[in-house]
DOFI-477247 format. One record per residue: residue in one letter; x negated, y, z of N, C-alpha, C, O in turn; residue number from 0. Coordinates in steps of 0.001 Angstrom, whole numbers. Last residue first. Example, Ala and Ser with C-alpha at 12.3 -4.5 7.8 and 13.67 -1.06 7.14 Angstrom:
BEGIN
<node code="S" n_east="-12850" n_north="-2250" n_up="7080" ca_east="-13670" ca_north="-1060" ca_up="7140" c_east="-12900" c_north="30" c_up="7870" o_east="-13409" o_north="1138" o_up="8039" pos="1"/>
<node code="A" n_east="-13190" n_north="-5690" n_up="7800" ca_east="-12300" ca_north="-4500" ca_up="7800" c_east="-13200" c_north="-3300" c_up="7800" o_east="-14236" o_north="-3319" o_up="8465" pos="0"/>
This chain:
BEGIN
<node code="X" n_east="-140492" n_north="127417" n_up="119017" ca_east="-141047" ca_north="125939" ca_up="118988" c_east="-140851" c_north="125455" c_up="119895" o_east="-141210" o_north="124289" o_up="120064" pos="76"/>
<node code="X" n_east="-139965" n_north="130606" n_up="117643" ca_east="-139391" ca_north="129363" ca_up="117799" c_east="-139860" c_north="128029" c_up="117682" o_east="-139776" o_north="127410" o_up="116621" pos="75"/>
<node code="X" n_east="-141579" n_north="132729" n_up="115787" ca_east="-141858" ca_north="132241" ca_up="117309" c_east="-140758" c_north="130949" c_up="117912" o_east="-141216" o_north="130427" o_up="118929" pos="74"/>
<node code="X" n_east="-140948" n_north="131029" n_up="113275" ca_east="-142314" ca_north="130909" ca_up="113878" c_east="-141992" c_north="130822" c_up="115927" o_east="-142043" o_north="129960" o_up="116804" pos="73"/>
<node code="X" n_east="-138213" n_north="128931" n_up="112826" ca_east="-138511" ca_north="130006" ca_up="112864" c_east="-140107" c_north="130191" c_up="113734" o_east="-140339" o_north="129512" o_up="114734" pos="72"/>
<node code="X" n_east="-137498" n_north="126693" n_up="110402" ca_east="-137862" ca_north="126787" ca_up="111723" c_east="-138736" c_north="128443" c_up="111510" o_east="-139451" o_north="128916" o_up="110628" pos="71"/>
<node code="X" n_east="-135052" n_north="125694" n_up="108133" ca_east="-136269" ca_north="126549" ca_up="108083" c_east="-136534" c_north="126843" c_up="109909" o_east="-135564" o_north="127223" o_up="110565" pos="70"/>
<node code="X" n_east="-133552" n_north="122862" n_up="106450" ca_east="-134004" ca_north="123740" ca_up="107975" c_east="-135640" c_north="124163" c_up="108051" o_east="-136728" o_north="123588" o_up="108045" pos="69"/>
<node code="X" n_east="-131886" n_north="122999" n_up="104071" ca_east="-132803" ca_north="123279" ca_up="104078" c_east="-132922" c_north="123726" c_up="105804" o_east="-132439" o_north="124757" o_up="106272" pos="68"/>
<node code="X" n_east="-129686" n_north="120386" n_up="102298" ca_east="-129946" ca_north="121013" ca_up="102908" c_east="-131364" c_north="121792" c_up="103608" o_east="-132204" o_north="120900" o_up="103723" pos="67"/>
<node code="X" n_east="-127649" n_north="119662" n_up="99564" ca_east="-129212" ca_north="119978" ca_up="100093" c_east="-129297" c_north="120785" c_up="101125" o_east="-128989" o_north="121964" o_up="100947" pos="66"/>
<node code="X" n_east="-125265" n_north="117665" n_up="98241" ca_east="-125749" ca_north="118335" ca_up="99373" c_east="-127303" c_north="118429" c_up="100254" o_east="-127845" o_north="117722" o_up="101103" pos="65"/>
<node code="X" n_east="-124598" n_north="115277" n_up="96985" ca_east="-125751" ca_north="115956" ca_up="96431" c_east="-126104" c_north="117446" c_up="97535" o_east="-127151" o_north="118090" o_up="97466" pos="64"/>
<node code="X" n_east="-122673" n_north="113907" n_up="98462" ca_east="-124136" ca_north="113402" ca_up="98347" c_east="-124893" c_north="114212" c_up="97604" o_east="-126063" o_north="113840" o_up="97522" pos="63"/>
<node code="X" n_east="-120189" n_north="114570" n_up="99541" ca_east="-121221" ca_north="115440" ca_up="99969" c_east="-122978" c_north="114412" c_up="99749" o_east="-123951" o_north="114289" o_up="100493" pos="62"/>
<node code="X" n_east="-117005" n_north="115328" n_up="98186" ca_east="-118372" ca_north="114235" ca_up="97910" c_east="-119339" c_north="115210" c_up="98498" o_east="-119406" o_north="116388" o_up="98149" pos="61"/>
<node code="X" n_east="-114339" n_north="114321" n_up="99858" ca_east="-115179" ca_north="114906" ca_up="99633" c_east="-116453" c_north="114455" c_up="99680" o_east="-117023" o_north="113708" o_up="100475" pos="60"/>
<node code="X" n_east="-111079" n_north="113708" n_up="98453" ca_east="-112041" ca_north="113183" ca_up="98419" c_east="-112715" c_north="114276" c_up="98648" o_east="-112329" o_north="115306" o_up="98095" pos="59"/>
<node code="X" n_east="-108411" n_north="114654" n_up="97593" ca_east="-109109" ca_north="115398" ca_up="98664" c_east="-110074" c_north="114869" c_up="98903" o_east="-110504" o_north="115424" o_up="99914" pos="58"/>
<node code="X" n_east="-108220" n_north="113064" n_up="95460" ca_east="-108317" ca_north="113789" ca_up="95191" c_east="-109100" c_north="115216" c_up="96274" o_east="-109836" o_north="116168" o_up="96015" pos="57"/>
<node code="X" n_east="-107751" n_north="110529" n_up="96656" ca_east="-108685" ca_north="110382" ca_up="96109" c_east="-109150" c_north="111925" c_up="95487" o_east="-110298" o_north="112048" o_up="95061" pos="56"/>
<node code="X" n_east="-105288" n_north="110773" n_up="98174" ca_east="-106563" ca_north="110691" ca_up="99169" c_east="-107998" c_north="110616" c_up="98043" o_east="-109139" o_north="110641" o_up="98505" pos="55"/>
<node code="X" n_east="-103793" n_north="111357" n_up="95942" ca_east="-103865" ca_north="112582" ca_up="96936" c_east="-105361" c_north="112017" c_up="97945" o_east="-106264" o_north="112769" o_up="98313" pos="54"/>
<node code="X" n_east="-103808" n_north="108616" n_up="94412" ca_east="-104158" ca_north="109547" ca_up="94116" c_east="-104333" c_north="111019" c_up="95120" o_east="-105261" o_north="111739" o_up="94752" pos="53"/>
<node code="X" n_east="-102464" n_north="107445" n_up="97510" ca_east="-104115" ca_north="107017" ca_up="96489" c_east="-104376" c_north="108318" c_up="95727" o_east="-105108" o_north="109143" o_up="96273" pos="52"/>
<node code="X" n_east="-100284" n_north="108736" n_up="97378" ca_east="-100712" ca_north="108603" ca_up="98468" c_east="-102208" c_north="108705" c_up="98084" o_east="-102966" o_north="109661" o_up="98249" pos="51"/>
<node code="X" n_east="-98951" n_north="107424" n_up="94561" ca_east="-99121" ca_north="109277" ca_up="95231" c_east="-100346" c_north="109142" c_up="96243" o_east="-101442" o_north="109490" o_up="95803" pos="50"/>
<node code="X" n_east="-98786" n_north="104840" n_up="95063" ca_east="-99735" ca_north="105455" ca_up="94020" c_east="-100029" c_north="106911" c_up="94283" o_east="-101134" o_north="107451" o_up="94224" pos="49"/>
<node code="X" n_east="-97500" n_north="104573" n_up="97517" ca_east="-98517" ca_north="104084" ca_up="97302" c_east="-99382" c_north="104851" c_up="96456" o_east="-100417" o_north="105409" o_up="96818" pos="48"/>
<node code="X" n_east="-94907" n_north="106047" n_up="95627" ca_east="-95073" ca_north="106660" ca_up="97081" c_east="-96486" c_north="106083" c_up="97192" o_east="-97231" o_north="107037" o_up="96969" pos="47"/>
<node code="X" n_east="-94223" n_north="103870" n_up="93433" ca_east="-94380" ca_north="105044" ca_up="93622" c_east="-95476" c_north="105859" c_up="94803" o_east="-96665" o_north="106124" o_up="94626" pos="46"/>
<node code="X" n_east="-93487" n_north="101864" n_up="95459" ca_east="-94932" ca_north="101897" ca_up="94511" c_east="-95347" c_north="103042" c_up="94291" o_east="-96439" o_north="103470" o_up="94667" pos="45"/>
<node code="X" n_east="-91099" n_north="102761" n_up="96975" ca_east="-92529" ca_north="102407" ca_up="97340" c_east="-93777" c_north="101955" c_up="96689" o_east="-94851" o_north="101724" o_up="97243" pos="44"/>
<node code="X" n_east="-89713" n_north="102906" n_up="94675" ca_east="-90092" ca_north="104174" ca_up="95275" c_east="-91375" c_north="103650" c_up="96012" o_east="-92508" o_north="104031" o_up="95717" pos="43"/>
<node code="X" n_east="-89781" n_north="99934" n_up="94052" ca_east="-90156" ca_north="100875" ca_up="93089" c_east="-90608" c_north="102358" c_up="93428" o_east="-91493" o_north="102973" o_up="92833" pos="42"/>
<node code="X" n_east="-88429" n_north="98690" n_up="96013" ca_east="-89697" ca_north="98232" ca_up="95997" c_east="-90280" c_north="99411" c_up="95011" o_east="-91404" o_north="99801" o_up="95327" pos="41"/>
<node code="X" n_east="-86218" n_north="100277" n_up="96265" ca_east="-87188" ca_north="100526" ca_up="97345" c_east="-88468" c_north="99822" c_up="97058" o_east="-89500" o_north="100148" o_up="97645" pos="40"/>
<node code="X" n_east="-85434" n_north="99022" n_up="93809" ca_east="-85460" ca_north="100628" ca_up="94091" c_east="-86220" c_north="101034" c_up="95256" o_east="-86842" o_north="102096" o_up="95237" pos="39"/>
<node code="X" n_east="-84829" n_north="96258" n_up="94167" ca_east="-85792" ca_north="96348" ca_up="93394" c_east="-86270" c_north="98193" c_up="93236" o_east="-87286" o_north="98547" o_up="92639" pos="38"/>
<node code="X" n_east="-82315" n_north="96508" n_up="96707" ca_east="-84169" ca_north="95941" ca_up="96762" c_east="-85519" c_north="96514" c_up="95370" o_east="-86648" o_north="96968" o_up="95551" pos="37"/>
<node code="X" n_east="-80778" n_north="96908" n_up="94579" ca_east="-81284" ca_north="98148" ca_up="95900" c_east="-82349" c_north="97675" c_up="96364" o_east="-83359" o_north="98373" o_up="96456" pos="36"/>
<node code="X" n_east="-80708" n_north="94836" n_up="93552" ca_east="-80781" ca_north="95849" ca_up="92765" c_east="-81298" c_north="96978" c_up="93602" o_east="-82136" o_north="97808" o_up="93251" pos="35"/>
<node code="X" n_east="-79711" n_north="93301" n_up="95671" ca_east="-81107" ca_north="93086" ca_up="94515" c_east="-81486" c_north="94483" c_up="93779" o_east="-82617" o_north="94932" o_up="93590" pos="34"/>
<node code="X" n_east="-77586" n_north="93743" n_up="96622" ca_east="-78229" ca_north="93678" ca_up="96709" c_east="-80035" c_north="93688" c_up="96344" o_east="-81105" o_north="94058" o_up="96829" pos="33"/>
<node code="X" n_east="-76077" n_north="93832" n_up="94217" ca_east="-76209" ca_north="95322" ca_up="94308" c_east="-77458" c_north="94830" c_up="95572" o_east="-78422" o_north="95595" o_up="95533" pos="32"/>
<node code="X" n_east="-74991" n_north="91208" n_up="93760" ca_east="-76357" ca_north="92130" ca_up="92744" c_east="-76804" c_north="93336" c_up="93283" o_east="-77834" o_north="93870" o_up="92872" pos="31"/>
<node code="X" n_east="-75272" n_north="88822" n_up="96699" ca_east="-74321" ca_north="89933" ca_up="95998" c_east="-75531" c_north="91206" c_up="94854" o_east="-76544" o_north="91801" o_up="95222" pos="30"/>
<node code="X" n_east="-75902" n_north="85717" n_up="96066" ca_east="-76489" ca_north="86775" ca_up="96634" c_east="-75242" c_north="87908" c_up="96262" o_east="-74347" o_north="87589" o_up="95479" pos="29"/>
<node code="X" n_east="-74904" n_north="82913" n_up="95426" ca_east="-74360" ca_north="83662" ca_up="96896" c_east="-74453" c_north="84950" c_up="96738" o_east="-73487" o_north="85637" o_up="97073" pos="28"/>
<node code="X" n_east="-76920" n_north="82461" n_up="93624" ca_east="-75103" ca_north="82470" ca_up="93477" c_east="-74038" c_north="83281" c_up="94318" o_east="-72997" o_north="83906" o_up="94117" pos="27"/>
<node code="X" n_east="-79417" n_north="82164" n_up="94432" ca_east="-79132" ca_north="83310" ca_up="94486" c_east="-77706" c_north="83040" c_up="93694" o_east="-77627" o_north="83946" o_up="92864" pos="26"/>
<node code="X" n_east="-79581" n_north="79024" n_up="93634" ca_east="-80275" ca_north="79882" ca_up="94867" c_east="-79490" c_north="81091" c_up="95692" o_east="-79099" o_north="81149" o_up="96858" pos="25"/>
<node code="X" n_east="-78495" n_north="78629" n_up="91429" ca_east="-78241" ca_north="78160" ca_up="92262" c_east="-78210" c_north="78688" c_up="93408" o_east="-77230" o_north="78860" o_up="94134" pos="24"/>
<node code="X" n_east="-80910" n_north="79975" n_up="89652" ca_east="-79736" ca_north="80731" ca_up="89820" c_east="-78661" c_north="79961" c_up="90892" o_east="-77822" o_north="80765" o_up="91298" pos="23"/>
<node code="X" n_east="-82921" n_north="77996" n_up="90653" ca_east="-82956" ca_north="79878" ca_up="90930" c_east="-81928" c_north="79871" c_up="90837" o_east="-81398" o_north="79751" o_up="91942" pos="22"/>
<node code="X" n_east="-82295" n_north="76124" n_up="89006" ca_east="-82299" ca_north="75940" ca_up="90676" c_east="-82220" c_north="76984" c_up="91095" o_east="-81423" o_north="77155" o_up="92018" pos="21"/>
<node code="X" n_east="-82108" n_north="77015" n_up="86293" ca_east="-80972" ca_north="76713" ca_up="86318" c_east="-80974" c_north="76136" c_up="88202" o_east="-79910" o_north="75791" o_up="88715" pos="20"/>
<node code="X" n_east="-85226" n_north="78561" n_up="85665" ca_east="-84275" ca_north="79073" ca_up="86149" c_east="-82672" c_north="78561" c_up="86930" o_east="-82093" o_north="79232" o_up="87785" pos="19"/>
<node code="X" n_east="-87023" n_north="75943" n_up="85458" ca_east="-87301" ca_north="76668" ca_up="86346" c_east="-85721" c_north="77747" c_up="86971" o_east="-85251" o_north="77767" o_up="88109" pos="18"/>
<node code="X" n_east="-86310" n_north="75274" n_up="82969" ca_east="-85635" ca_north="74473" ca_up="83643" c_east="-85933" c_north="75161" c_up="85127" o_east="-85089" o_north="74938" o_up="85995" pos="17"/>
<node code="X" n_east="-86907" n_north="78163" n_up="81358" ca_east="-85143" ca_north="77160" ca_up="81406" c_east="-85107" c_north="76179" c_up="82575" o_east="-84062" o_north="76119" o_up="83222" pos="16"/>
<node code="X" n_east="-89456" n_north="77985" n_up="81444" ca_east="-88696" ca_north="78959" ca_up="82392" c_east="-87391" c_north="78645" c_up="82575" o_east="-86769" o_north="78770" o_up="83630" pos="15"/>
<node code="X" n_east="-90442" n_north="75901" n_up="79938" ca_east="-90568" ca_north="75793" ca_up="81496" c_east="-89677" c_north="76833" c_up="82437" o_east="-89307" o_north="76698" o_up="83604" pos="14"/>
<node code="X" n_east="-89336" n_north="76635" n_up="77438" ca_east="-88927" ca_north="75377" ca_up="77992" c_east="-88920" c_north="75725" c_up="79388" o_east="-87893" o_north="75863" o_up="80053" pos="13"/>
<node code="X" n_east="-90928" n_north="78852" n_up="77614" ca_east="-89234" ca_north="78966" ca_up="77192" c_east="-88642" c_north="78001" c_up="77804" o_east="-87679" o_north="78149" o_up="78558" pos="12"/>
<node code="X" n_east="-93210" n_north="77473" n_up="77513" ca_east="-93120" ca_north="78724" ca_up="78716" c_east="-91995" c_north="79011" c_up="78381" o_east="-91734" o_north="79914" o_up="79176" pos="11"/>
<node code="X" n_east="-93133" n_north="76287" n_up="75360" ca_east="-93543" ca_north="75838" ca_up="76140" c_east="-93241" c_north="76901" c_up="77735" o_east="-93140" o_north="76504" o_up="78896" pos="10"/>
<node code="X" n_east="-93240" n_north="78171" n_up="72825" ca_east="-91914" ca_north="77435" ca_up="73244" c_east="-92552" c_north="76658" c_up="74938" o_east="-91593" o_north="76833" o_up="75689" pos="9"/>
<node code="X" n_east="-95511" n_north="79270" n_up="73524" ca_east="-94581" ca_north="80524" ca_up="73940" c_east="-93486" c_north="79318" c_up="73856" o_east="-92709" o_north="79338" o_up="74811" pos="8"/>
<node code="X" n_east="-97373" n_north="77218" n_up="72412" ca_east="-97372" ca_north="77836" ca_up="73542" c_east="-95947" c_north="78539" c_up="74178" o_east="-95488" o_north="78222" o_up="75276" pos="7"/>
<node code="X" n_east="-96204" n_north="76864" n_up="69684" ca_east="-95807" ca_north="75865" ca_up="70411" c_east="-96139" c_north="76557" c_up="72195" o_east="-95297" o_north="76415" o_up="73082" pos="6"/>
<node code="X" n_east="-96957" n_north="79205" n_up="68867" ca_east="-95356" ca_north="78766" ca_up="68811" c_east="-95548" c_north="77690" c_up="69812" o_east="-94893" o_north="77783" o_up="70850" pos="5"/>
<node code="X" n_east="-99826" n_north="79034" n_up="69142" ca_east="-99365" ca_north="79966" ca_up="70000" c_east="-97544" c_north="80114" c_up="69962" o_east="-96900" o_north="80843" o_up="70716" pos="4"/>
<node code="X" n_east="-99902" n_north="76801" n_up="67381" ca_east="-100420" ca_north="76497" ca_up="68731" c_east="-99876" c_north="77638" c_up="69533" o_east="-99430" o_north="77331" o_up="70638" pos="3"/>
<node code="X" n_east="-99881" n_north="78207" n_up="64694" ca_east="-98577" ca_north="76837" ca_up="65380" c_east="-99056" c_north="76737" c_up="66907" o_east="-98091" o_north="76526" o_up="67641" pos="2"/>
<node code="X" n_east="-101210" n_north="79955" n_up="64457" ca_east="-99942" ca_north="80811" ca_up="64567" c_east="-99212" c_north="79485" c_up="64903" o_east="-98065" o_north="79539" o_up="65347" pos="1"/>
<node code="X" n_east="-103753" n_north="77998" n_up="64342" ca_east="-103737" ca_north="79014" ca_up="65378" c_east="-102315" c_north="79511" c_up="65606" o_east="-101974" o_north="79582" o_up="66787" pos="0"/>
């Protein structure tokens, strides 16, 4: 079992090495601050998502146990 999950995790070491050395090719050009300011708007905007959810889940209104009673009035028909 503890050799199969070494050999797993070397296996996903291997694959990410050869996976990375075309990536970094890719992005040689990029400038970091790019990226970096990308990965801040992707982060406020998770942020901001999760607020949003929680606030619409919170103003939630549950009206299923709501009883209501219509009483009709005699001389009224």
């Amino acid at each position: 079992m503890k050799t199969s999950i070494i050999l797993i995790v070397l296996i996903l070491f291997n694959t990410t090495a050869l996976i990375s050395e075309p990536l970094a090719l890719l992005v040689k050009g990029i400038n970091t601050w790019v990226l970096i300011g990308l990965e801040i708007i992707l982060c406020v905007g998770f942020f901001i998502n999760q607020l949003i959810k929680d606030v619409r889940k919170v103003s939630e209104i549950d009206l299923s146990n709501l009883k209501l009673f219509v009483i009709n009035d005699k001389g009224t028909k």
